[in-house]
C-alpha positions as CSV (number, residue, x, y, z in Angstrom):
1,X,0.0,0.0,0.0
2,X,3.1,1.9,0.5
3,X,3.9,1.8,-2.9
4,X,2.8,4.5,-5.8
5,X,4.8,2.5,-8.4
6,X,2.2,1.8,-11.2
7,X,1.7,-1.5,-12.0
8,X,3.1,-3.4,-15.2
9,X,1.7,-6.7,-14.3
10,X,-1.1,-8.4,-12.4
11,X,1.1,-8.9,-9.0
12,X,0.5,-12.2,-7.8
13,X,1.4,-11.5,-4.1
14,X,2.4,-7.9,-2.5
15,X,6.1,-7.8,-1.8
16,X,7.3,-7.4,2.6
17,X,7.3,-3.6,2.3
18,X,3.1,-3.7,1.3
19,X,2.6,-6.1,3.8
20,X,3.9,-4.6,6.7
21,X,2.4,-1.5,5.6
22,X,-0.7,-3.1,5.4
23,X,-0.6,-5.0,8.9
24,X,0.2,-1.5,10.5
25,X,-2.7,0.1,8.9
26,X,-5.1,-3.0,10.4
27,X,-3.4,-2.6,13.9
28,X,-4.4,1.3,13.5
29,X,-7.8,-0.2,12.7
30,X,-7.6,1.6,9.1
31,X,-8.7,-0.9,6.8
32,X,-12.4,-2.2,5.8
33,X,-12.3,-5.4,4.2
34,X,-15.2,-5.4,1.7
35,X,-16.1,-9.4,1.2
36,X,-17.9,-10.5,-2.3
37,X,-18.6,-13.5,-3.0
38,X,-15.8,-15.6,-4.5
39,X,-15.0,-15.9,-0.6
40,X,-18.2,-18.3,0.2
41,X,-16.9,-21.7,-0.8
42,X,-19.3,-24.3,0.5
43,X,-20.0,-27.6,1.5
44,X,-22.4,-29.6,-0.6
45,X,-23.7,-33.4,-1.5
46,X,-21.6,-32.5,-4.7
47,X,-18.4,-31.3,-3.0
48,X,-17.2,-27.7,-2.8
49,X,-19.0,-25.4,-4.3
50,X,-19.2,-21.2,-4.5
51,X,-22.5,-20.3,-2.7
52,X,-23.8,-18.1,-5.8
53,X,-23.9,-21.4,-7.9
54,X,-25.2,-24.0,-5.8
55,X,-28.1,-21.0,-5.4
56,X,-29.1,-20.8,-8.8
57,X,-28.9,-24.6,-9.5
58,X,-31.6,-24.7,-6.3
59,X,-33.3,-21.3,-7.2
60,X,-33.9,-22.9,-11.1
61,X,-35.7,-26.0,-10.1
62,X,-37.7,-24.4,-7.7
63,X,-38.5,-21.6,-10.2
64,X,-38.8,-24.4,-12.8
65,X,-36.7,-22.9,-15.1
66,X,-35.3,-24.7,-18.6
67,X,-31.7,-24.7,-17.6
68,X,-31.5,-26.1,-21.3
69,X,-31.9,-22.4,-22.2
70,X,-29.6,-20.7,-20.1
71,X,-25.7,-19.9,-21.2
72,X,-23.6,-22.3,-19.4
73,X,-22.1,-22.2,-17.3
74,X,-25.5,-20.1,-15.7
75,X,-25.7,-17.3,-12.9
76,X,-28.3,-16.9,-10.3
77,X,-29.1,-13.2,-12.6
78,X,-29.7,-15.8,-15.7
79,X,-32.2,-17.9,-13.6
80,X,-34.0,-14.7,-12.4
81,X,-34.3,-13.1,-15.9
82,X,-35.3,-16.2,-17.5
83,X,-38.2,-16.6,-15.0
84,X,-39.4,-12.7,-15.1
85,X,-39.4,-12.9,-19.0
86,X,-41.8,-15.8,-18.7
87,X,-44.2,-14.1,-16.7
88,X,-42.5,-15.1,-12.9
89,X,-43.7,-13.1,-10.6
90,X,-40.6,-10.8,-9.1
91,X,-41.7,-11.5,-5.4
92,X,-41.8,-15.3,-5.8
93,X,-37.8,-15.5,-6.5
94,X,-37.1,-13.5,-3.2
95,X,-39.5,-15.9,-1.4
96,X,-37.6,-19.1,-2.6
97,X,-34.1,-17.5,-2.4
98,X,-35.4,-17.3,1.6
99,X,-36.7,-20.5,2.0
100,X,-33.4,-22.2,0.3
101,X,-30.9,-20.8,2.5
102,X,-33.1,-21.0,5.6
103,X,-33.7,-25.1,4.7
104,X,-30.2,-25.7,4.2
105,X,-27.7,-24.6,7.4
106,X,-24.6,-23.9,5.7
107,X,-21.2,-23.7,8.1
108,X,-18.6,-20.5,7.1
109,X,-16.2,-21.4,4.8
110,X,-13.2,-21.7,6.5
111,X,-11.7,-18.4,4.9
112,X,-14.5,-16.6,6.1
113,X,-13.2,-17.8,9.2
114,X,-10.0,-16.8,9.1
115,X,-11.2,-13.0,7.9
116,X,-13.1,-12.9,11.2
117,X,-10.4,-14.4,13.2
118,X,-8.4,-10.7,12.6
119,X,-9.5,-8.8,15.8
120,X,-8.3,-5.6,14.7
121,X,-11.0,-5.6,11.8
122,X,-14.0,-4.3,13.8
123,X,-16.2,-3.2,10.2
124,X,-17.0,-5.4,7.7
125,X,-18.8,-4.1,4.2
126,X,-20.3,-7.4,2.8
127,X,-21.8,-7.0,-0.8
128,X,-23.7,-10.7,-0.5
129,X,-26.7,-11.3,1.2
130,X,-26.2,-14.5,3.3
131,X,-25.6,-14.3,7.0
132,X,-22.0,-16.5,6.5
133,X,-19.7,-14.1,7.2
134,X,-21.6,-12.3,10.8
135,X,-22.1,-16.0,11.5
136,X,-17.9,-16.8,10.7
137,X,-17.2,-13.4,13.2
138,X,-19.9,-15.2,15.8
139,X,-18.1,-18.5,16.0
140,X,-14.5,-17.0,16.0
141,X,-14.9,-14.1,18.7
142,X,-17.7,-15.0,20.5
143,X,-18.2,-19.1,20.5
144,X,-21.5,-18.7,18.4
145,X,-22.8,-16.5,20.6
146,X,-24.8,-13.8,18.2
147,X,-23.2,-10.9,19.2
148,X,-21.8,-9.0,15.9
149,X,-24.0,-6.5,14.5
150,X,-25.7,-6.3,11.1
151,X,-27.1,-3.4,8.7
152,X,-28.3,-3.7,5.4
153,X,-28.7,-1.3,2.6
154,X,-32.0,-0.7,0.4
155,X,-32.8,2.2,-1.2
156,X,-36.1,2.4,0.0
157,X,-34.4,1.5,3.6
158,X,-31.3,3.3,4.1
159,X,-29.6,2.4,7.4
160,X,-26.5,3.9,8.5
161,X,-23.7,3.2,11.3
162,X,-25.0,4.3,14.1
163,X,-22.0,6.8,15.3
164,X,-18.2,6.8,14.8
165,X,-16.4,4.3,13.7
166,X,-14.4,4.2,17.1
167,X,-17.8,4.0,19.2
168,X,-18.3,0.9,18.0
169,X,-18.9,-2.0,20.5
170,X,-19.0,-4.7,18.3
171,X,-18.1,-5.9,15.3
172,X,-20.0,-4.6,12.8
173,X,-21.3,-6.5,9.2
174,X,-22.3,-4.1,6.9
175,X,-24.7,-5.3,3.6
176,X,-24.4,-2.8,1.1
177,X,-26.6,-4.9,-1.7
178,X,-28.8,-5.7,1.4
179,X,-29.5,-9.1,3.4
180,X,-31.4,-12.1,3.0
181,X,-35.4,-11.2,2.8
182,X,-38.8,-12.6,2.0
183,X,-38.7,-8.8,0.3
184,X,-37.3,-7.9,-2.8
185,X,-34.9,-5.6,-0.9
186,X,-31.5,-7.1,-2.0
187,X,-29.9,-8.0,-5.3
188,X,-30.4,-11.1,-6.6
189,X,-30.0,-10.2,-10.3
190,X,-27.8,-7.8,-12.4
191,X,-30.9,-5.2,-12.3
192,X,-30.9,-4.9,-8.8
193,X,-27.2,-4.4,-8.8
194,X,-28.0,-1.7,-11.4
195,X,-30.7,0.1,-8.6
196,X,-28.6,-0.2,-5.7
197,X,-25.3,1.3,-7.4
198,X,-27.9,4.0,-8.9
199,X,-29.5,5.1,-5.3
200,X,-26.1,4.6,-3.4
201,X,-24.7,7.7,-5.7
202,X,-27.5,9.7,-4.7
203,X,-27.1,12.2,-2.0
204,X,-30.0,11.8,-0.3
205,X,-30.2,8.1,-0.3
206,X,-26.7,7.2,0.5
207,X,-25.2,5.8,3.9
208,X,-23.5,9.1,4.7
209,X,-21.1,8.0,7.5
210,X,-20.4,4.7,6.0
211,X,-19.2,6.2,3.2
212,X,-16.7,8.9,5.5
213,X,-15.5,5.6,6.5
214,X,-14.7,3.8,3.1
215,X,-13.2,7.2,1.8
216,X,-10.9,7.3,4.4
217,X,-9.7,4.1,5.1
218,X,-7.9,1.3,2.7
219,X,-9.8,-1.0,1.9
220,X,-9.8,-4.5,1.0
221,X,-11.8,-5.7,-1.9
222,X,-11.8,-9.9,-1.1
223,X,-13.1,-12.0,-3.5
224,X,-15.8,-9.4,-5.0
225,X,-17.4,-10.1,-8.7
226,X,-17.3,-6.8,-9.5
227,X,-16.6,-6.7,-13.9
228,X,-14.4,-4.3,-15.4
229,X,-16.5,-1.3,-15.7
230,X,-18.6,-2.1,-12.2
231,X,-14.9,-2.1,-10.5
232,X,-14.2,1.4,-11.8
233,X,-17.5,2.1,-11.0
234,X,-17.3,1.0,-7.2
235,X,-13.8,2.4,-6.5
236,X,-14.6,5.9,-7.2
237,X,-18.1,6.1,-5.5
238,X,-16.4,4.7,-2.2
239,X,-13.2,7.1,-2.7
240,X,-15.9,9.7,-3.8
241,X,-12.8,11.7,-5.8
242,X,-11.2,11.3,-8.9
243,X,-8.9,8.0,-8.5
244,X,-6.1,9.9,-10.2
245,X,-6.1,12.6,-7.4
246,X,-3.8,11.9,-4.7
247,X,-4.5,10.6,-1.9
248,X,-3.3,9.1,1.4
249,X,-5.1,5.9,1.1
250,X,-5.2,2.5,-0.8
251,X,-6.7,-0.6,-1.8
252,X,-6.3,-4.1,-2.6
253,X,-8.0,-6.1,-5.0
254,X,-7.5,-9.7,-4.6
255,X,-9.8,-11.9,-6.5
256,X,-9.8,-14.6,-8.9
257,X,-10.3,-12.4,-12.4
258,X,-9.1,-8.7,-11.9
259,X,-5.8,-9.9,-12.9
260,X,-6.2,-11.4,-15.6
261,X,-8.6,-8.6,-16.9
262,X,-6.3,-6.5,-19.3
263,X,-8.3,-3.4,-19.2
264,X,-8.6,-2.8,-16.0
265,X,-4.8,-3.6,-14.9
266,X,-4.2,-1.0,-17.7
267,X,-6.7,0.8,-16.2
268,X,-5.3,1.1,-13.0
269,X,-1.8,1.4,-13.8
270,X,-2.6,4.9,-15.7
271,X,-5.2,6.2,-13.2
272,X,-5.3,4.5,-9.9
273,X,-1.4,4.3,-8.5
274,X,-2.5,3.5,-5.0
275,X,-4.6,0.2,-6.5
276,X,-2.8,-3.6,-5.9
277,X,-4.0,-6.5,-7.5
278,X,-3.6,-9.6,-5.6
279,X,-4.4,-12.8,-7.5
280,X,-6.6,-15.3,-5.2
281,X,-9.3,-13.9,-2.9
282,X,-9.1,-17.1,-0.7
283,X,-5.0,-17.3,-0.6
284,X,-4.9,-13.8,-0.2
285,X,-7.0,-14.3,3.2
286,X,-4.9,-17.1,3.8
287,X,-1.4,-15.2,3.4
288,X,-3.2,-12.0,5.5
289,X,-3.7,-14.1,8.2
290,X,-0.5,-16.1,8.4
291,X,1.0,-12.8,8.7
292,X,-1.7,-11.3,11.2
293,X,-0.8,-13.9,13.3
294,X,2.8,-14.1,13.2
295,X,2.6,-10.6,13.6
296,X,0.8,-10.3,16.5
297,X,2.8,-13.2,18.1
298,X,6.3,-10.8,18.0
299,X,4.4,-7.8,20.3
300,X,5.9,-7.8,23.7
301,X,4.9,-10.6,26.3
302,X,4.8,-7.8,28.7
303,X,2.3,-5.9,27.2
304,X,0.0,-8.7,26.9
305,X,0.8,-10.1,30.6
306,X,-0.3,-6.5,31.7
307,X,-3.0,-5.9,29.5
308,X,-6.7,-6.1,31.3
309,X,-9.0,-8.2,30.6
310,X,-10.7,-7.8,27.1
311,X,-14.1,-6.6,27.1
312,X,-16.4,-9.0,25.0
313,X,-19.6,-6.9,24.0
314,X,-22.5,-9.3,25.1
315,X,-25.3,-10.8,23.2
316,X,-28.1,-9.3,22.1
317,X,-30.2,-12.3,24.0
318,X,-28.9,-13.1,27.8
319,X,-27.7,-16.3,28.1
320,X,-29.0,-18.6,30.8
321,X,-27.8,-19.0,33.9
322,X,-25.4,-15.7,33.7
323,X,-24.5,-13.1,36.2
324,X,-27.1,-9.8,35.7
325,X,-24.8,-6.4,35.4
326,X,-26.8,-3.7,36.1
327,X,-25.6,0.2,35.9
328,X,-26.2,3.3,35.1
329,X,-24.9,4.5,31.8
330,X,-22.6,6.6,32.7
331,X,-20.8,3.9,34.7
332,X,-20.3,1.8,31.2
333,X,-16.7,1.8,31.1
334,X,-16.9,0.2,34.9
335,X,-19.8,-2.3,33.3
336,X,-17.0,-3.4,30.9
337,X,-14.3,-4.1,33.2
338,X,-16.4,-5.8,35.4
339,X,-17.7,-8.1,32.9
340,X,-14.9,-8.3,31.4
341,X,-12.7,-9.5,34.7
342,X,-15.7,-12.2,35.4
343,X,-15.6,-13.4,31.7
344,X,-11.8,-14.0,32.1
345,X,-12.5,-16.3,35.4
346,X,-15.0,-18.7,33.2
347,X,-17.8,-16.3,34.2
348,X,-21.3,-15.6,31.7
349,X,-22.1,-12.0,32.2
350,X,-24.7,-10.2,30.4
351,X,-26.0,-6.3,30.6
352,X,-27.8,-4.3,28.3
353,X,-25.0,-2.6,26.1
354,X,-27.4,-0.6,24.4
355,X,-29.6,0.6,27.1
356,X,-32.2,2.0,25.1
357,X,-34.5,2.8,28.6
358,X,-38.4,2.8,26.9
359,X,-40.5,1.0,25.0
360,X,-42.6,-1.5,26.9
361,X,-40.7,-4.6,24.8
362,X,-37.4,-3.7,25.9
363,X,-39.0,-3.6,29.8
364,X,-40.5,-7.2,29.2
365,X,-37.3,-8.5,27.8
366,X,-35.7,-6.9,31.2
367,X,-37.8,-8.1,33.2
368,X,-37.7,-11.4,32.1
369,X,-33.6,-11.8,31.9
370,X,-33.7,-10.5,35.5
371,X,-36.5,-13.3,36.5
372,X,-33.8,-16.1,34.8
373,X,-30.5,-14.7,35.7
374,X,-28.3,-16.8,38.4
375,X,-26.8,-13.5,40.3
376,X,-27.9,-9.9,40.1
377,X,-24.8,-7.6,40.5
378,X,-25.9,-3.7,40.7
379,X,-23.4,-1.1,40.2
380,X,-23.4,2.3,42.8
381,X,-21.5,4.6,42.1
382,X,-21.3,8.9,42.2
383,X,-23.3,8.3,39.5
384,X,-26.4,6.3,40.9
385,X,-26.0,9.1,43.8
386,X,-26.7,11.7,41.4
387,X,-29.7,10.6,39.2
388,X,-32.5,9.7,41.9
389,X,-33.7,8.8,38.6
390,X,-32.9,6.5,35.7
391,X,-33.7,2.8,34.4
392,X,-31.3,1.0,36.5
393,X,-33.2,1.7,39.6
394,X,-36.6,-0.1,37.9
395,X,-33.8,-3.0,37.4
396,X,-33.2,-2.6,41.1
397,X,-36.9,-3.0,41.9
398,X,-37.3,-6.2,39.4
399,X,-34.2,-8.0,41.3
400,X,-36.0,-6.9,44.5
401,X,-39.7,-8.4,43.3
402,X,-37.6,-11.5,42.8
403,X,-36.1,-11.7,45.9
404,X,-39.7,-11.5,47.9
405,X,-40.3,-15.0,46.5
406,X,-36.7,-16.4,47.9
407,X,-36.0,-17.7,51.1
408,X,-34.3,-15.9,53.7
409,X,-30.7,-15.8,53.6
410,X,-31.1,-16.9,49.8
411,X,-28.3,-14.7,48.2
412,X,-29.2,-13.2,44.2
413,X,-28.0,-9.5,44.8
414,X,-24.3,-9.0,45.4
415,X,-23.6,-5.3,45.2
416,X,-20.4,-3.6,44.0
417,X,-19.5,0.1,44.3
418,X,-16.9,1.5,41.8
419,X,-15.5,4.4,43.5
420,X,-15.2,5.9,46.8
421,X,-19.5,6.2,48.0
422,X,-19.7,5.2,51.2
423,X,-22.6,1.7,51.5
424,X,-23.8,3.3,54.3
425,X,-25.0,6.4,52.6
426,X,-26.1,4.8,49.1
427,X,-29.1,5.7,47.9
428,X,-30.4,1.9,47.2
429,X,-32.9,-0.1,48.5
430,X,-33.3,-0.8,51.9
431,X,-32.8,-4.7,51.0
432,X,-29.4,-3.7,49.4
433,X,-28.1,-2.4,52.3
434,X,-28.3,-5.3,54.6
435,X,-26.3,-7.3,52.1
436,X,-22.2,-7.3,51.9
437,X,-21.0,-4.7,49.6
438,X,-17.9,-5.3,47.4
439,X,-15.4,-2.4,46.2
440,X,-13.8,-3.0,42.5
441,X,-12.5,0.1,42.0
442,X,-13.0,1.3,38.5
443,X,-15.1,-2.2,37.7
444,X,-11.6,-4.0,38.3
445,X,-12.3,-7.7,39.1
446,X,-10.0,-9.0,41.8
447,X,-8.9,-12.9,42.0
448,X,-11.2,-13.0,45.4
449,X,-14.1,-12.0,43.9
450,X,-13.8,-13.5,41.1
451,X,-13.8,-17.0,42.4
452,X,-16.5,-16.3,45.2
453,X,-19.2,-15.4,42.1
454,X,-17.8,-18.3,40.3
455,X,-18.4,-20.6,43.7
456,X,-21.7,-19.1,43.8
457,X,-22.3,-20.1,40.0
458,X,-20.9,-23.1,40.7
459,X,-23.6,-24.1,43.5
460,X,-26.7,-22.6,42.1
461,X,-25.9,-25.2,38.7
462,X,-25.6,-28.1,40.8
């Protein structure tokens, strides 16, 4: 990436310089890979096969469309226009599409899996519709556990990241040709393509701070199917400036047919110096994360001894059986380390990370997680001092409702306080302050305490 030397051939592999460069850039957290499809090898009856192709064969006989009459070898966009021209209706193709995928589980293809094994990538822009590569992230950071976030792109539903890039508490998959629907909201065939690309140029119907981000970053074109003119095409509207201008950034192409497309390696040698082409979407991932990893095996034991615990952003549905964090939202950073410390002692934790506060759905779904969890572990603070009110007290009262139907001397609440309050003079329930309060200052996690809630785990499961 460091490089502005044009290119005079297809470069099968980026030389030590480029890669370093590149590795640097991920540890800055500077670089979006953007996934396509030539990444979703499969598993099938028949052996390997790319995801897109095993779709249309299903999507044809389920359509019943003459495959006699299609080009060979045929694309899900030649099953879709061979069905509208004889008389399909749109909606129907959608529907089946849906019911396919959702019939058939399909595991992420291992280089999936190594994308999302790259902890410094925290957004992903993925321009299929399946749910392989949030489900790859899941199983790699989070043992299955749904916990990366998704948005998808339509231009009659445009959905944006919801802040900065650096505010982000989970990883991130972003659909830009939108996500698996009974709807006719993602693209399936080459017209759709042709809508989407149309609305996302349009100012008023464009993701505005994705787009910040993909102008500003490198990025990492993996395995896309982008043809000559749709590659131009997709280069400049995410650099959103002419690809000759400098520019502090670059990309990578690496995919199985850029390379060996003359026009566009001329292309970009004349207009678009900062533009590598890597031959091999799948060894490209492979070589990234050889590196990645040998990479991140060099940094200093010492940092890593030191280093606290790493906060794990927690599922959108509570597990059973974990520990209840409760807090107000000012004290999130304290939430973290708290959850994180337990985590890191074999611990499940779960709090609201998004702590919307309204909406009677989000109190039910409250409610109910404090009814099932195995410990309830409210956080006072300066903060719970100061507001007299906020949600976190109604989460006091539903751990207290639950305690009337224990018996006595049954422990559920064990109380922390994060700074210097005095427990004596907390404004908490009455039934709070007859119980043992514990000080982690800052939502550290000492050893102690961390094996006395994993005792108490420990004996409620038996």
């Amino acid at each position: 990436m460091s490089s502005a030397v044009p290119l005079r051939l297809p470069m099968t592999t980026l030389d030590d310089d480029a890669w370093d460069d590149l590795l640097s850039f991920i540890e800055e957290r500077r670089v979006i890979p953007i996934v396509g499809p030539e990444l979703l090898q499969i598993t099938t009856n028949g052996g390997p096969r790319l995801l897109y192709d095993w779709l249309a064969e299903k999507l044809a006989a389920r359509l019943n469309v003459d495959i006699s009459a299609l080009p060979q070898p045929y694309s899900l966009n030649d099953v879709v226009c061979w069905f509208l021209a004889a008389r399909g209706r749109r909606e129907e193709a959608y529907v089946r599409l849906r019911s396919i995928l959702k019939d058939t589980p399909l595991e992420p293809p291992q280089a999936l899996r190594r994308l999302a094994a790259i902890t410094d990538f925290d957004l992903f822009v993925s321009t299929t519709f399946d749910s392989l590569l949030e489900n790859a992230i899941n199983l790699e950071r989070f043992a299955g556990t749904a916990s990366t976030d998704v948005l998808s792109y339509a231009p009659n539903r445009i959905a944006d990241l919801p802040g900065e890039r650096d505010r982000l508490s989970r990883p991130l998959v972003y659909h830009l040709f939108g996500r698996l629907s009974a709807s006719p909201t993602y693209v399936i065939s080459d017209e759709d393509l042709l809508e989407f690309i149309c609305a996302l140029q349009s100012e008023h119907l464009a993701p505005e701070k994705l787009f910040h981000e993909l102008e500003h970053n490198h990025l990492l074109f993996i395995g896309s199917n982008f043809t000559n003119w749709l590659a131009r095409l997709f280069l400049r509207m995410a650099k959103r400036q002419r690809l000759s201008d400098p520019r502090d950034v670059g990309e990578v192409l690496a995919d199985d047919h850029s390379g060996e497309d003359t026009r566009l390696v001329a292309f970009l040698q004349q207009v678009s110096v900062r533009t590598r082409i890597y031959v091999g979407a799948e060894r490209f991932v492979e070589e990234l994360h050889e590196r990645w990893q040998a990479r991140r095996a060099r940094r200093p034991v010492a940092t890593a001894v030191s280093a606290p615990a790493r906060f794990v952003p927690p599922a959108r549905d509570m597990p059973d059986n974990a520990v209840f964090i409760s807090y107000a939202r000012e004290d999130l950073p304290a939430g973290q380390q708290i959850k994180a410390g337990l985590e890191a002692a074999g611990i499940t934790t779960w709090f609201d990370m998004d702590r919307l506060e309204a909406g009677d759905d989000y109190d039910r779904k409250i409610q109910r997680n404090i009814a099932r969890c195995s410990y309830f572990i409210p956080v006072v603070s300066a903060t719970t001092q100061r507001r007299l009110e906020g949600y976190f007290r109604r989460e006091w009262s539903y751990a207290i409702d639950r305690v009337r139907n224990m018996a006595d001397g049954a422990l559920f609440i064990l109380p922390v306080i994060i700074d210097a309050t005095d427990p004596a003079a907390a404004l908490v329930p009455d039934r709070f302050k007859a119980l043992h309060f514990t000080h982690l200052p800052r939502g550290e996690v000492p050893p102690d305490f961390a094996a006395r809630v994993a005792d108490f785990v420990r004996a409620r499961q038996s």
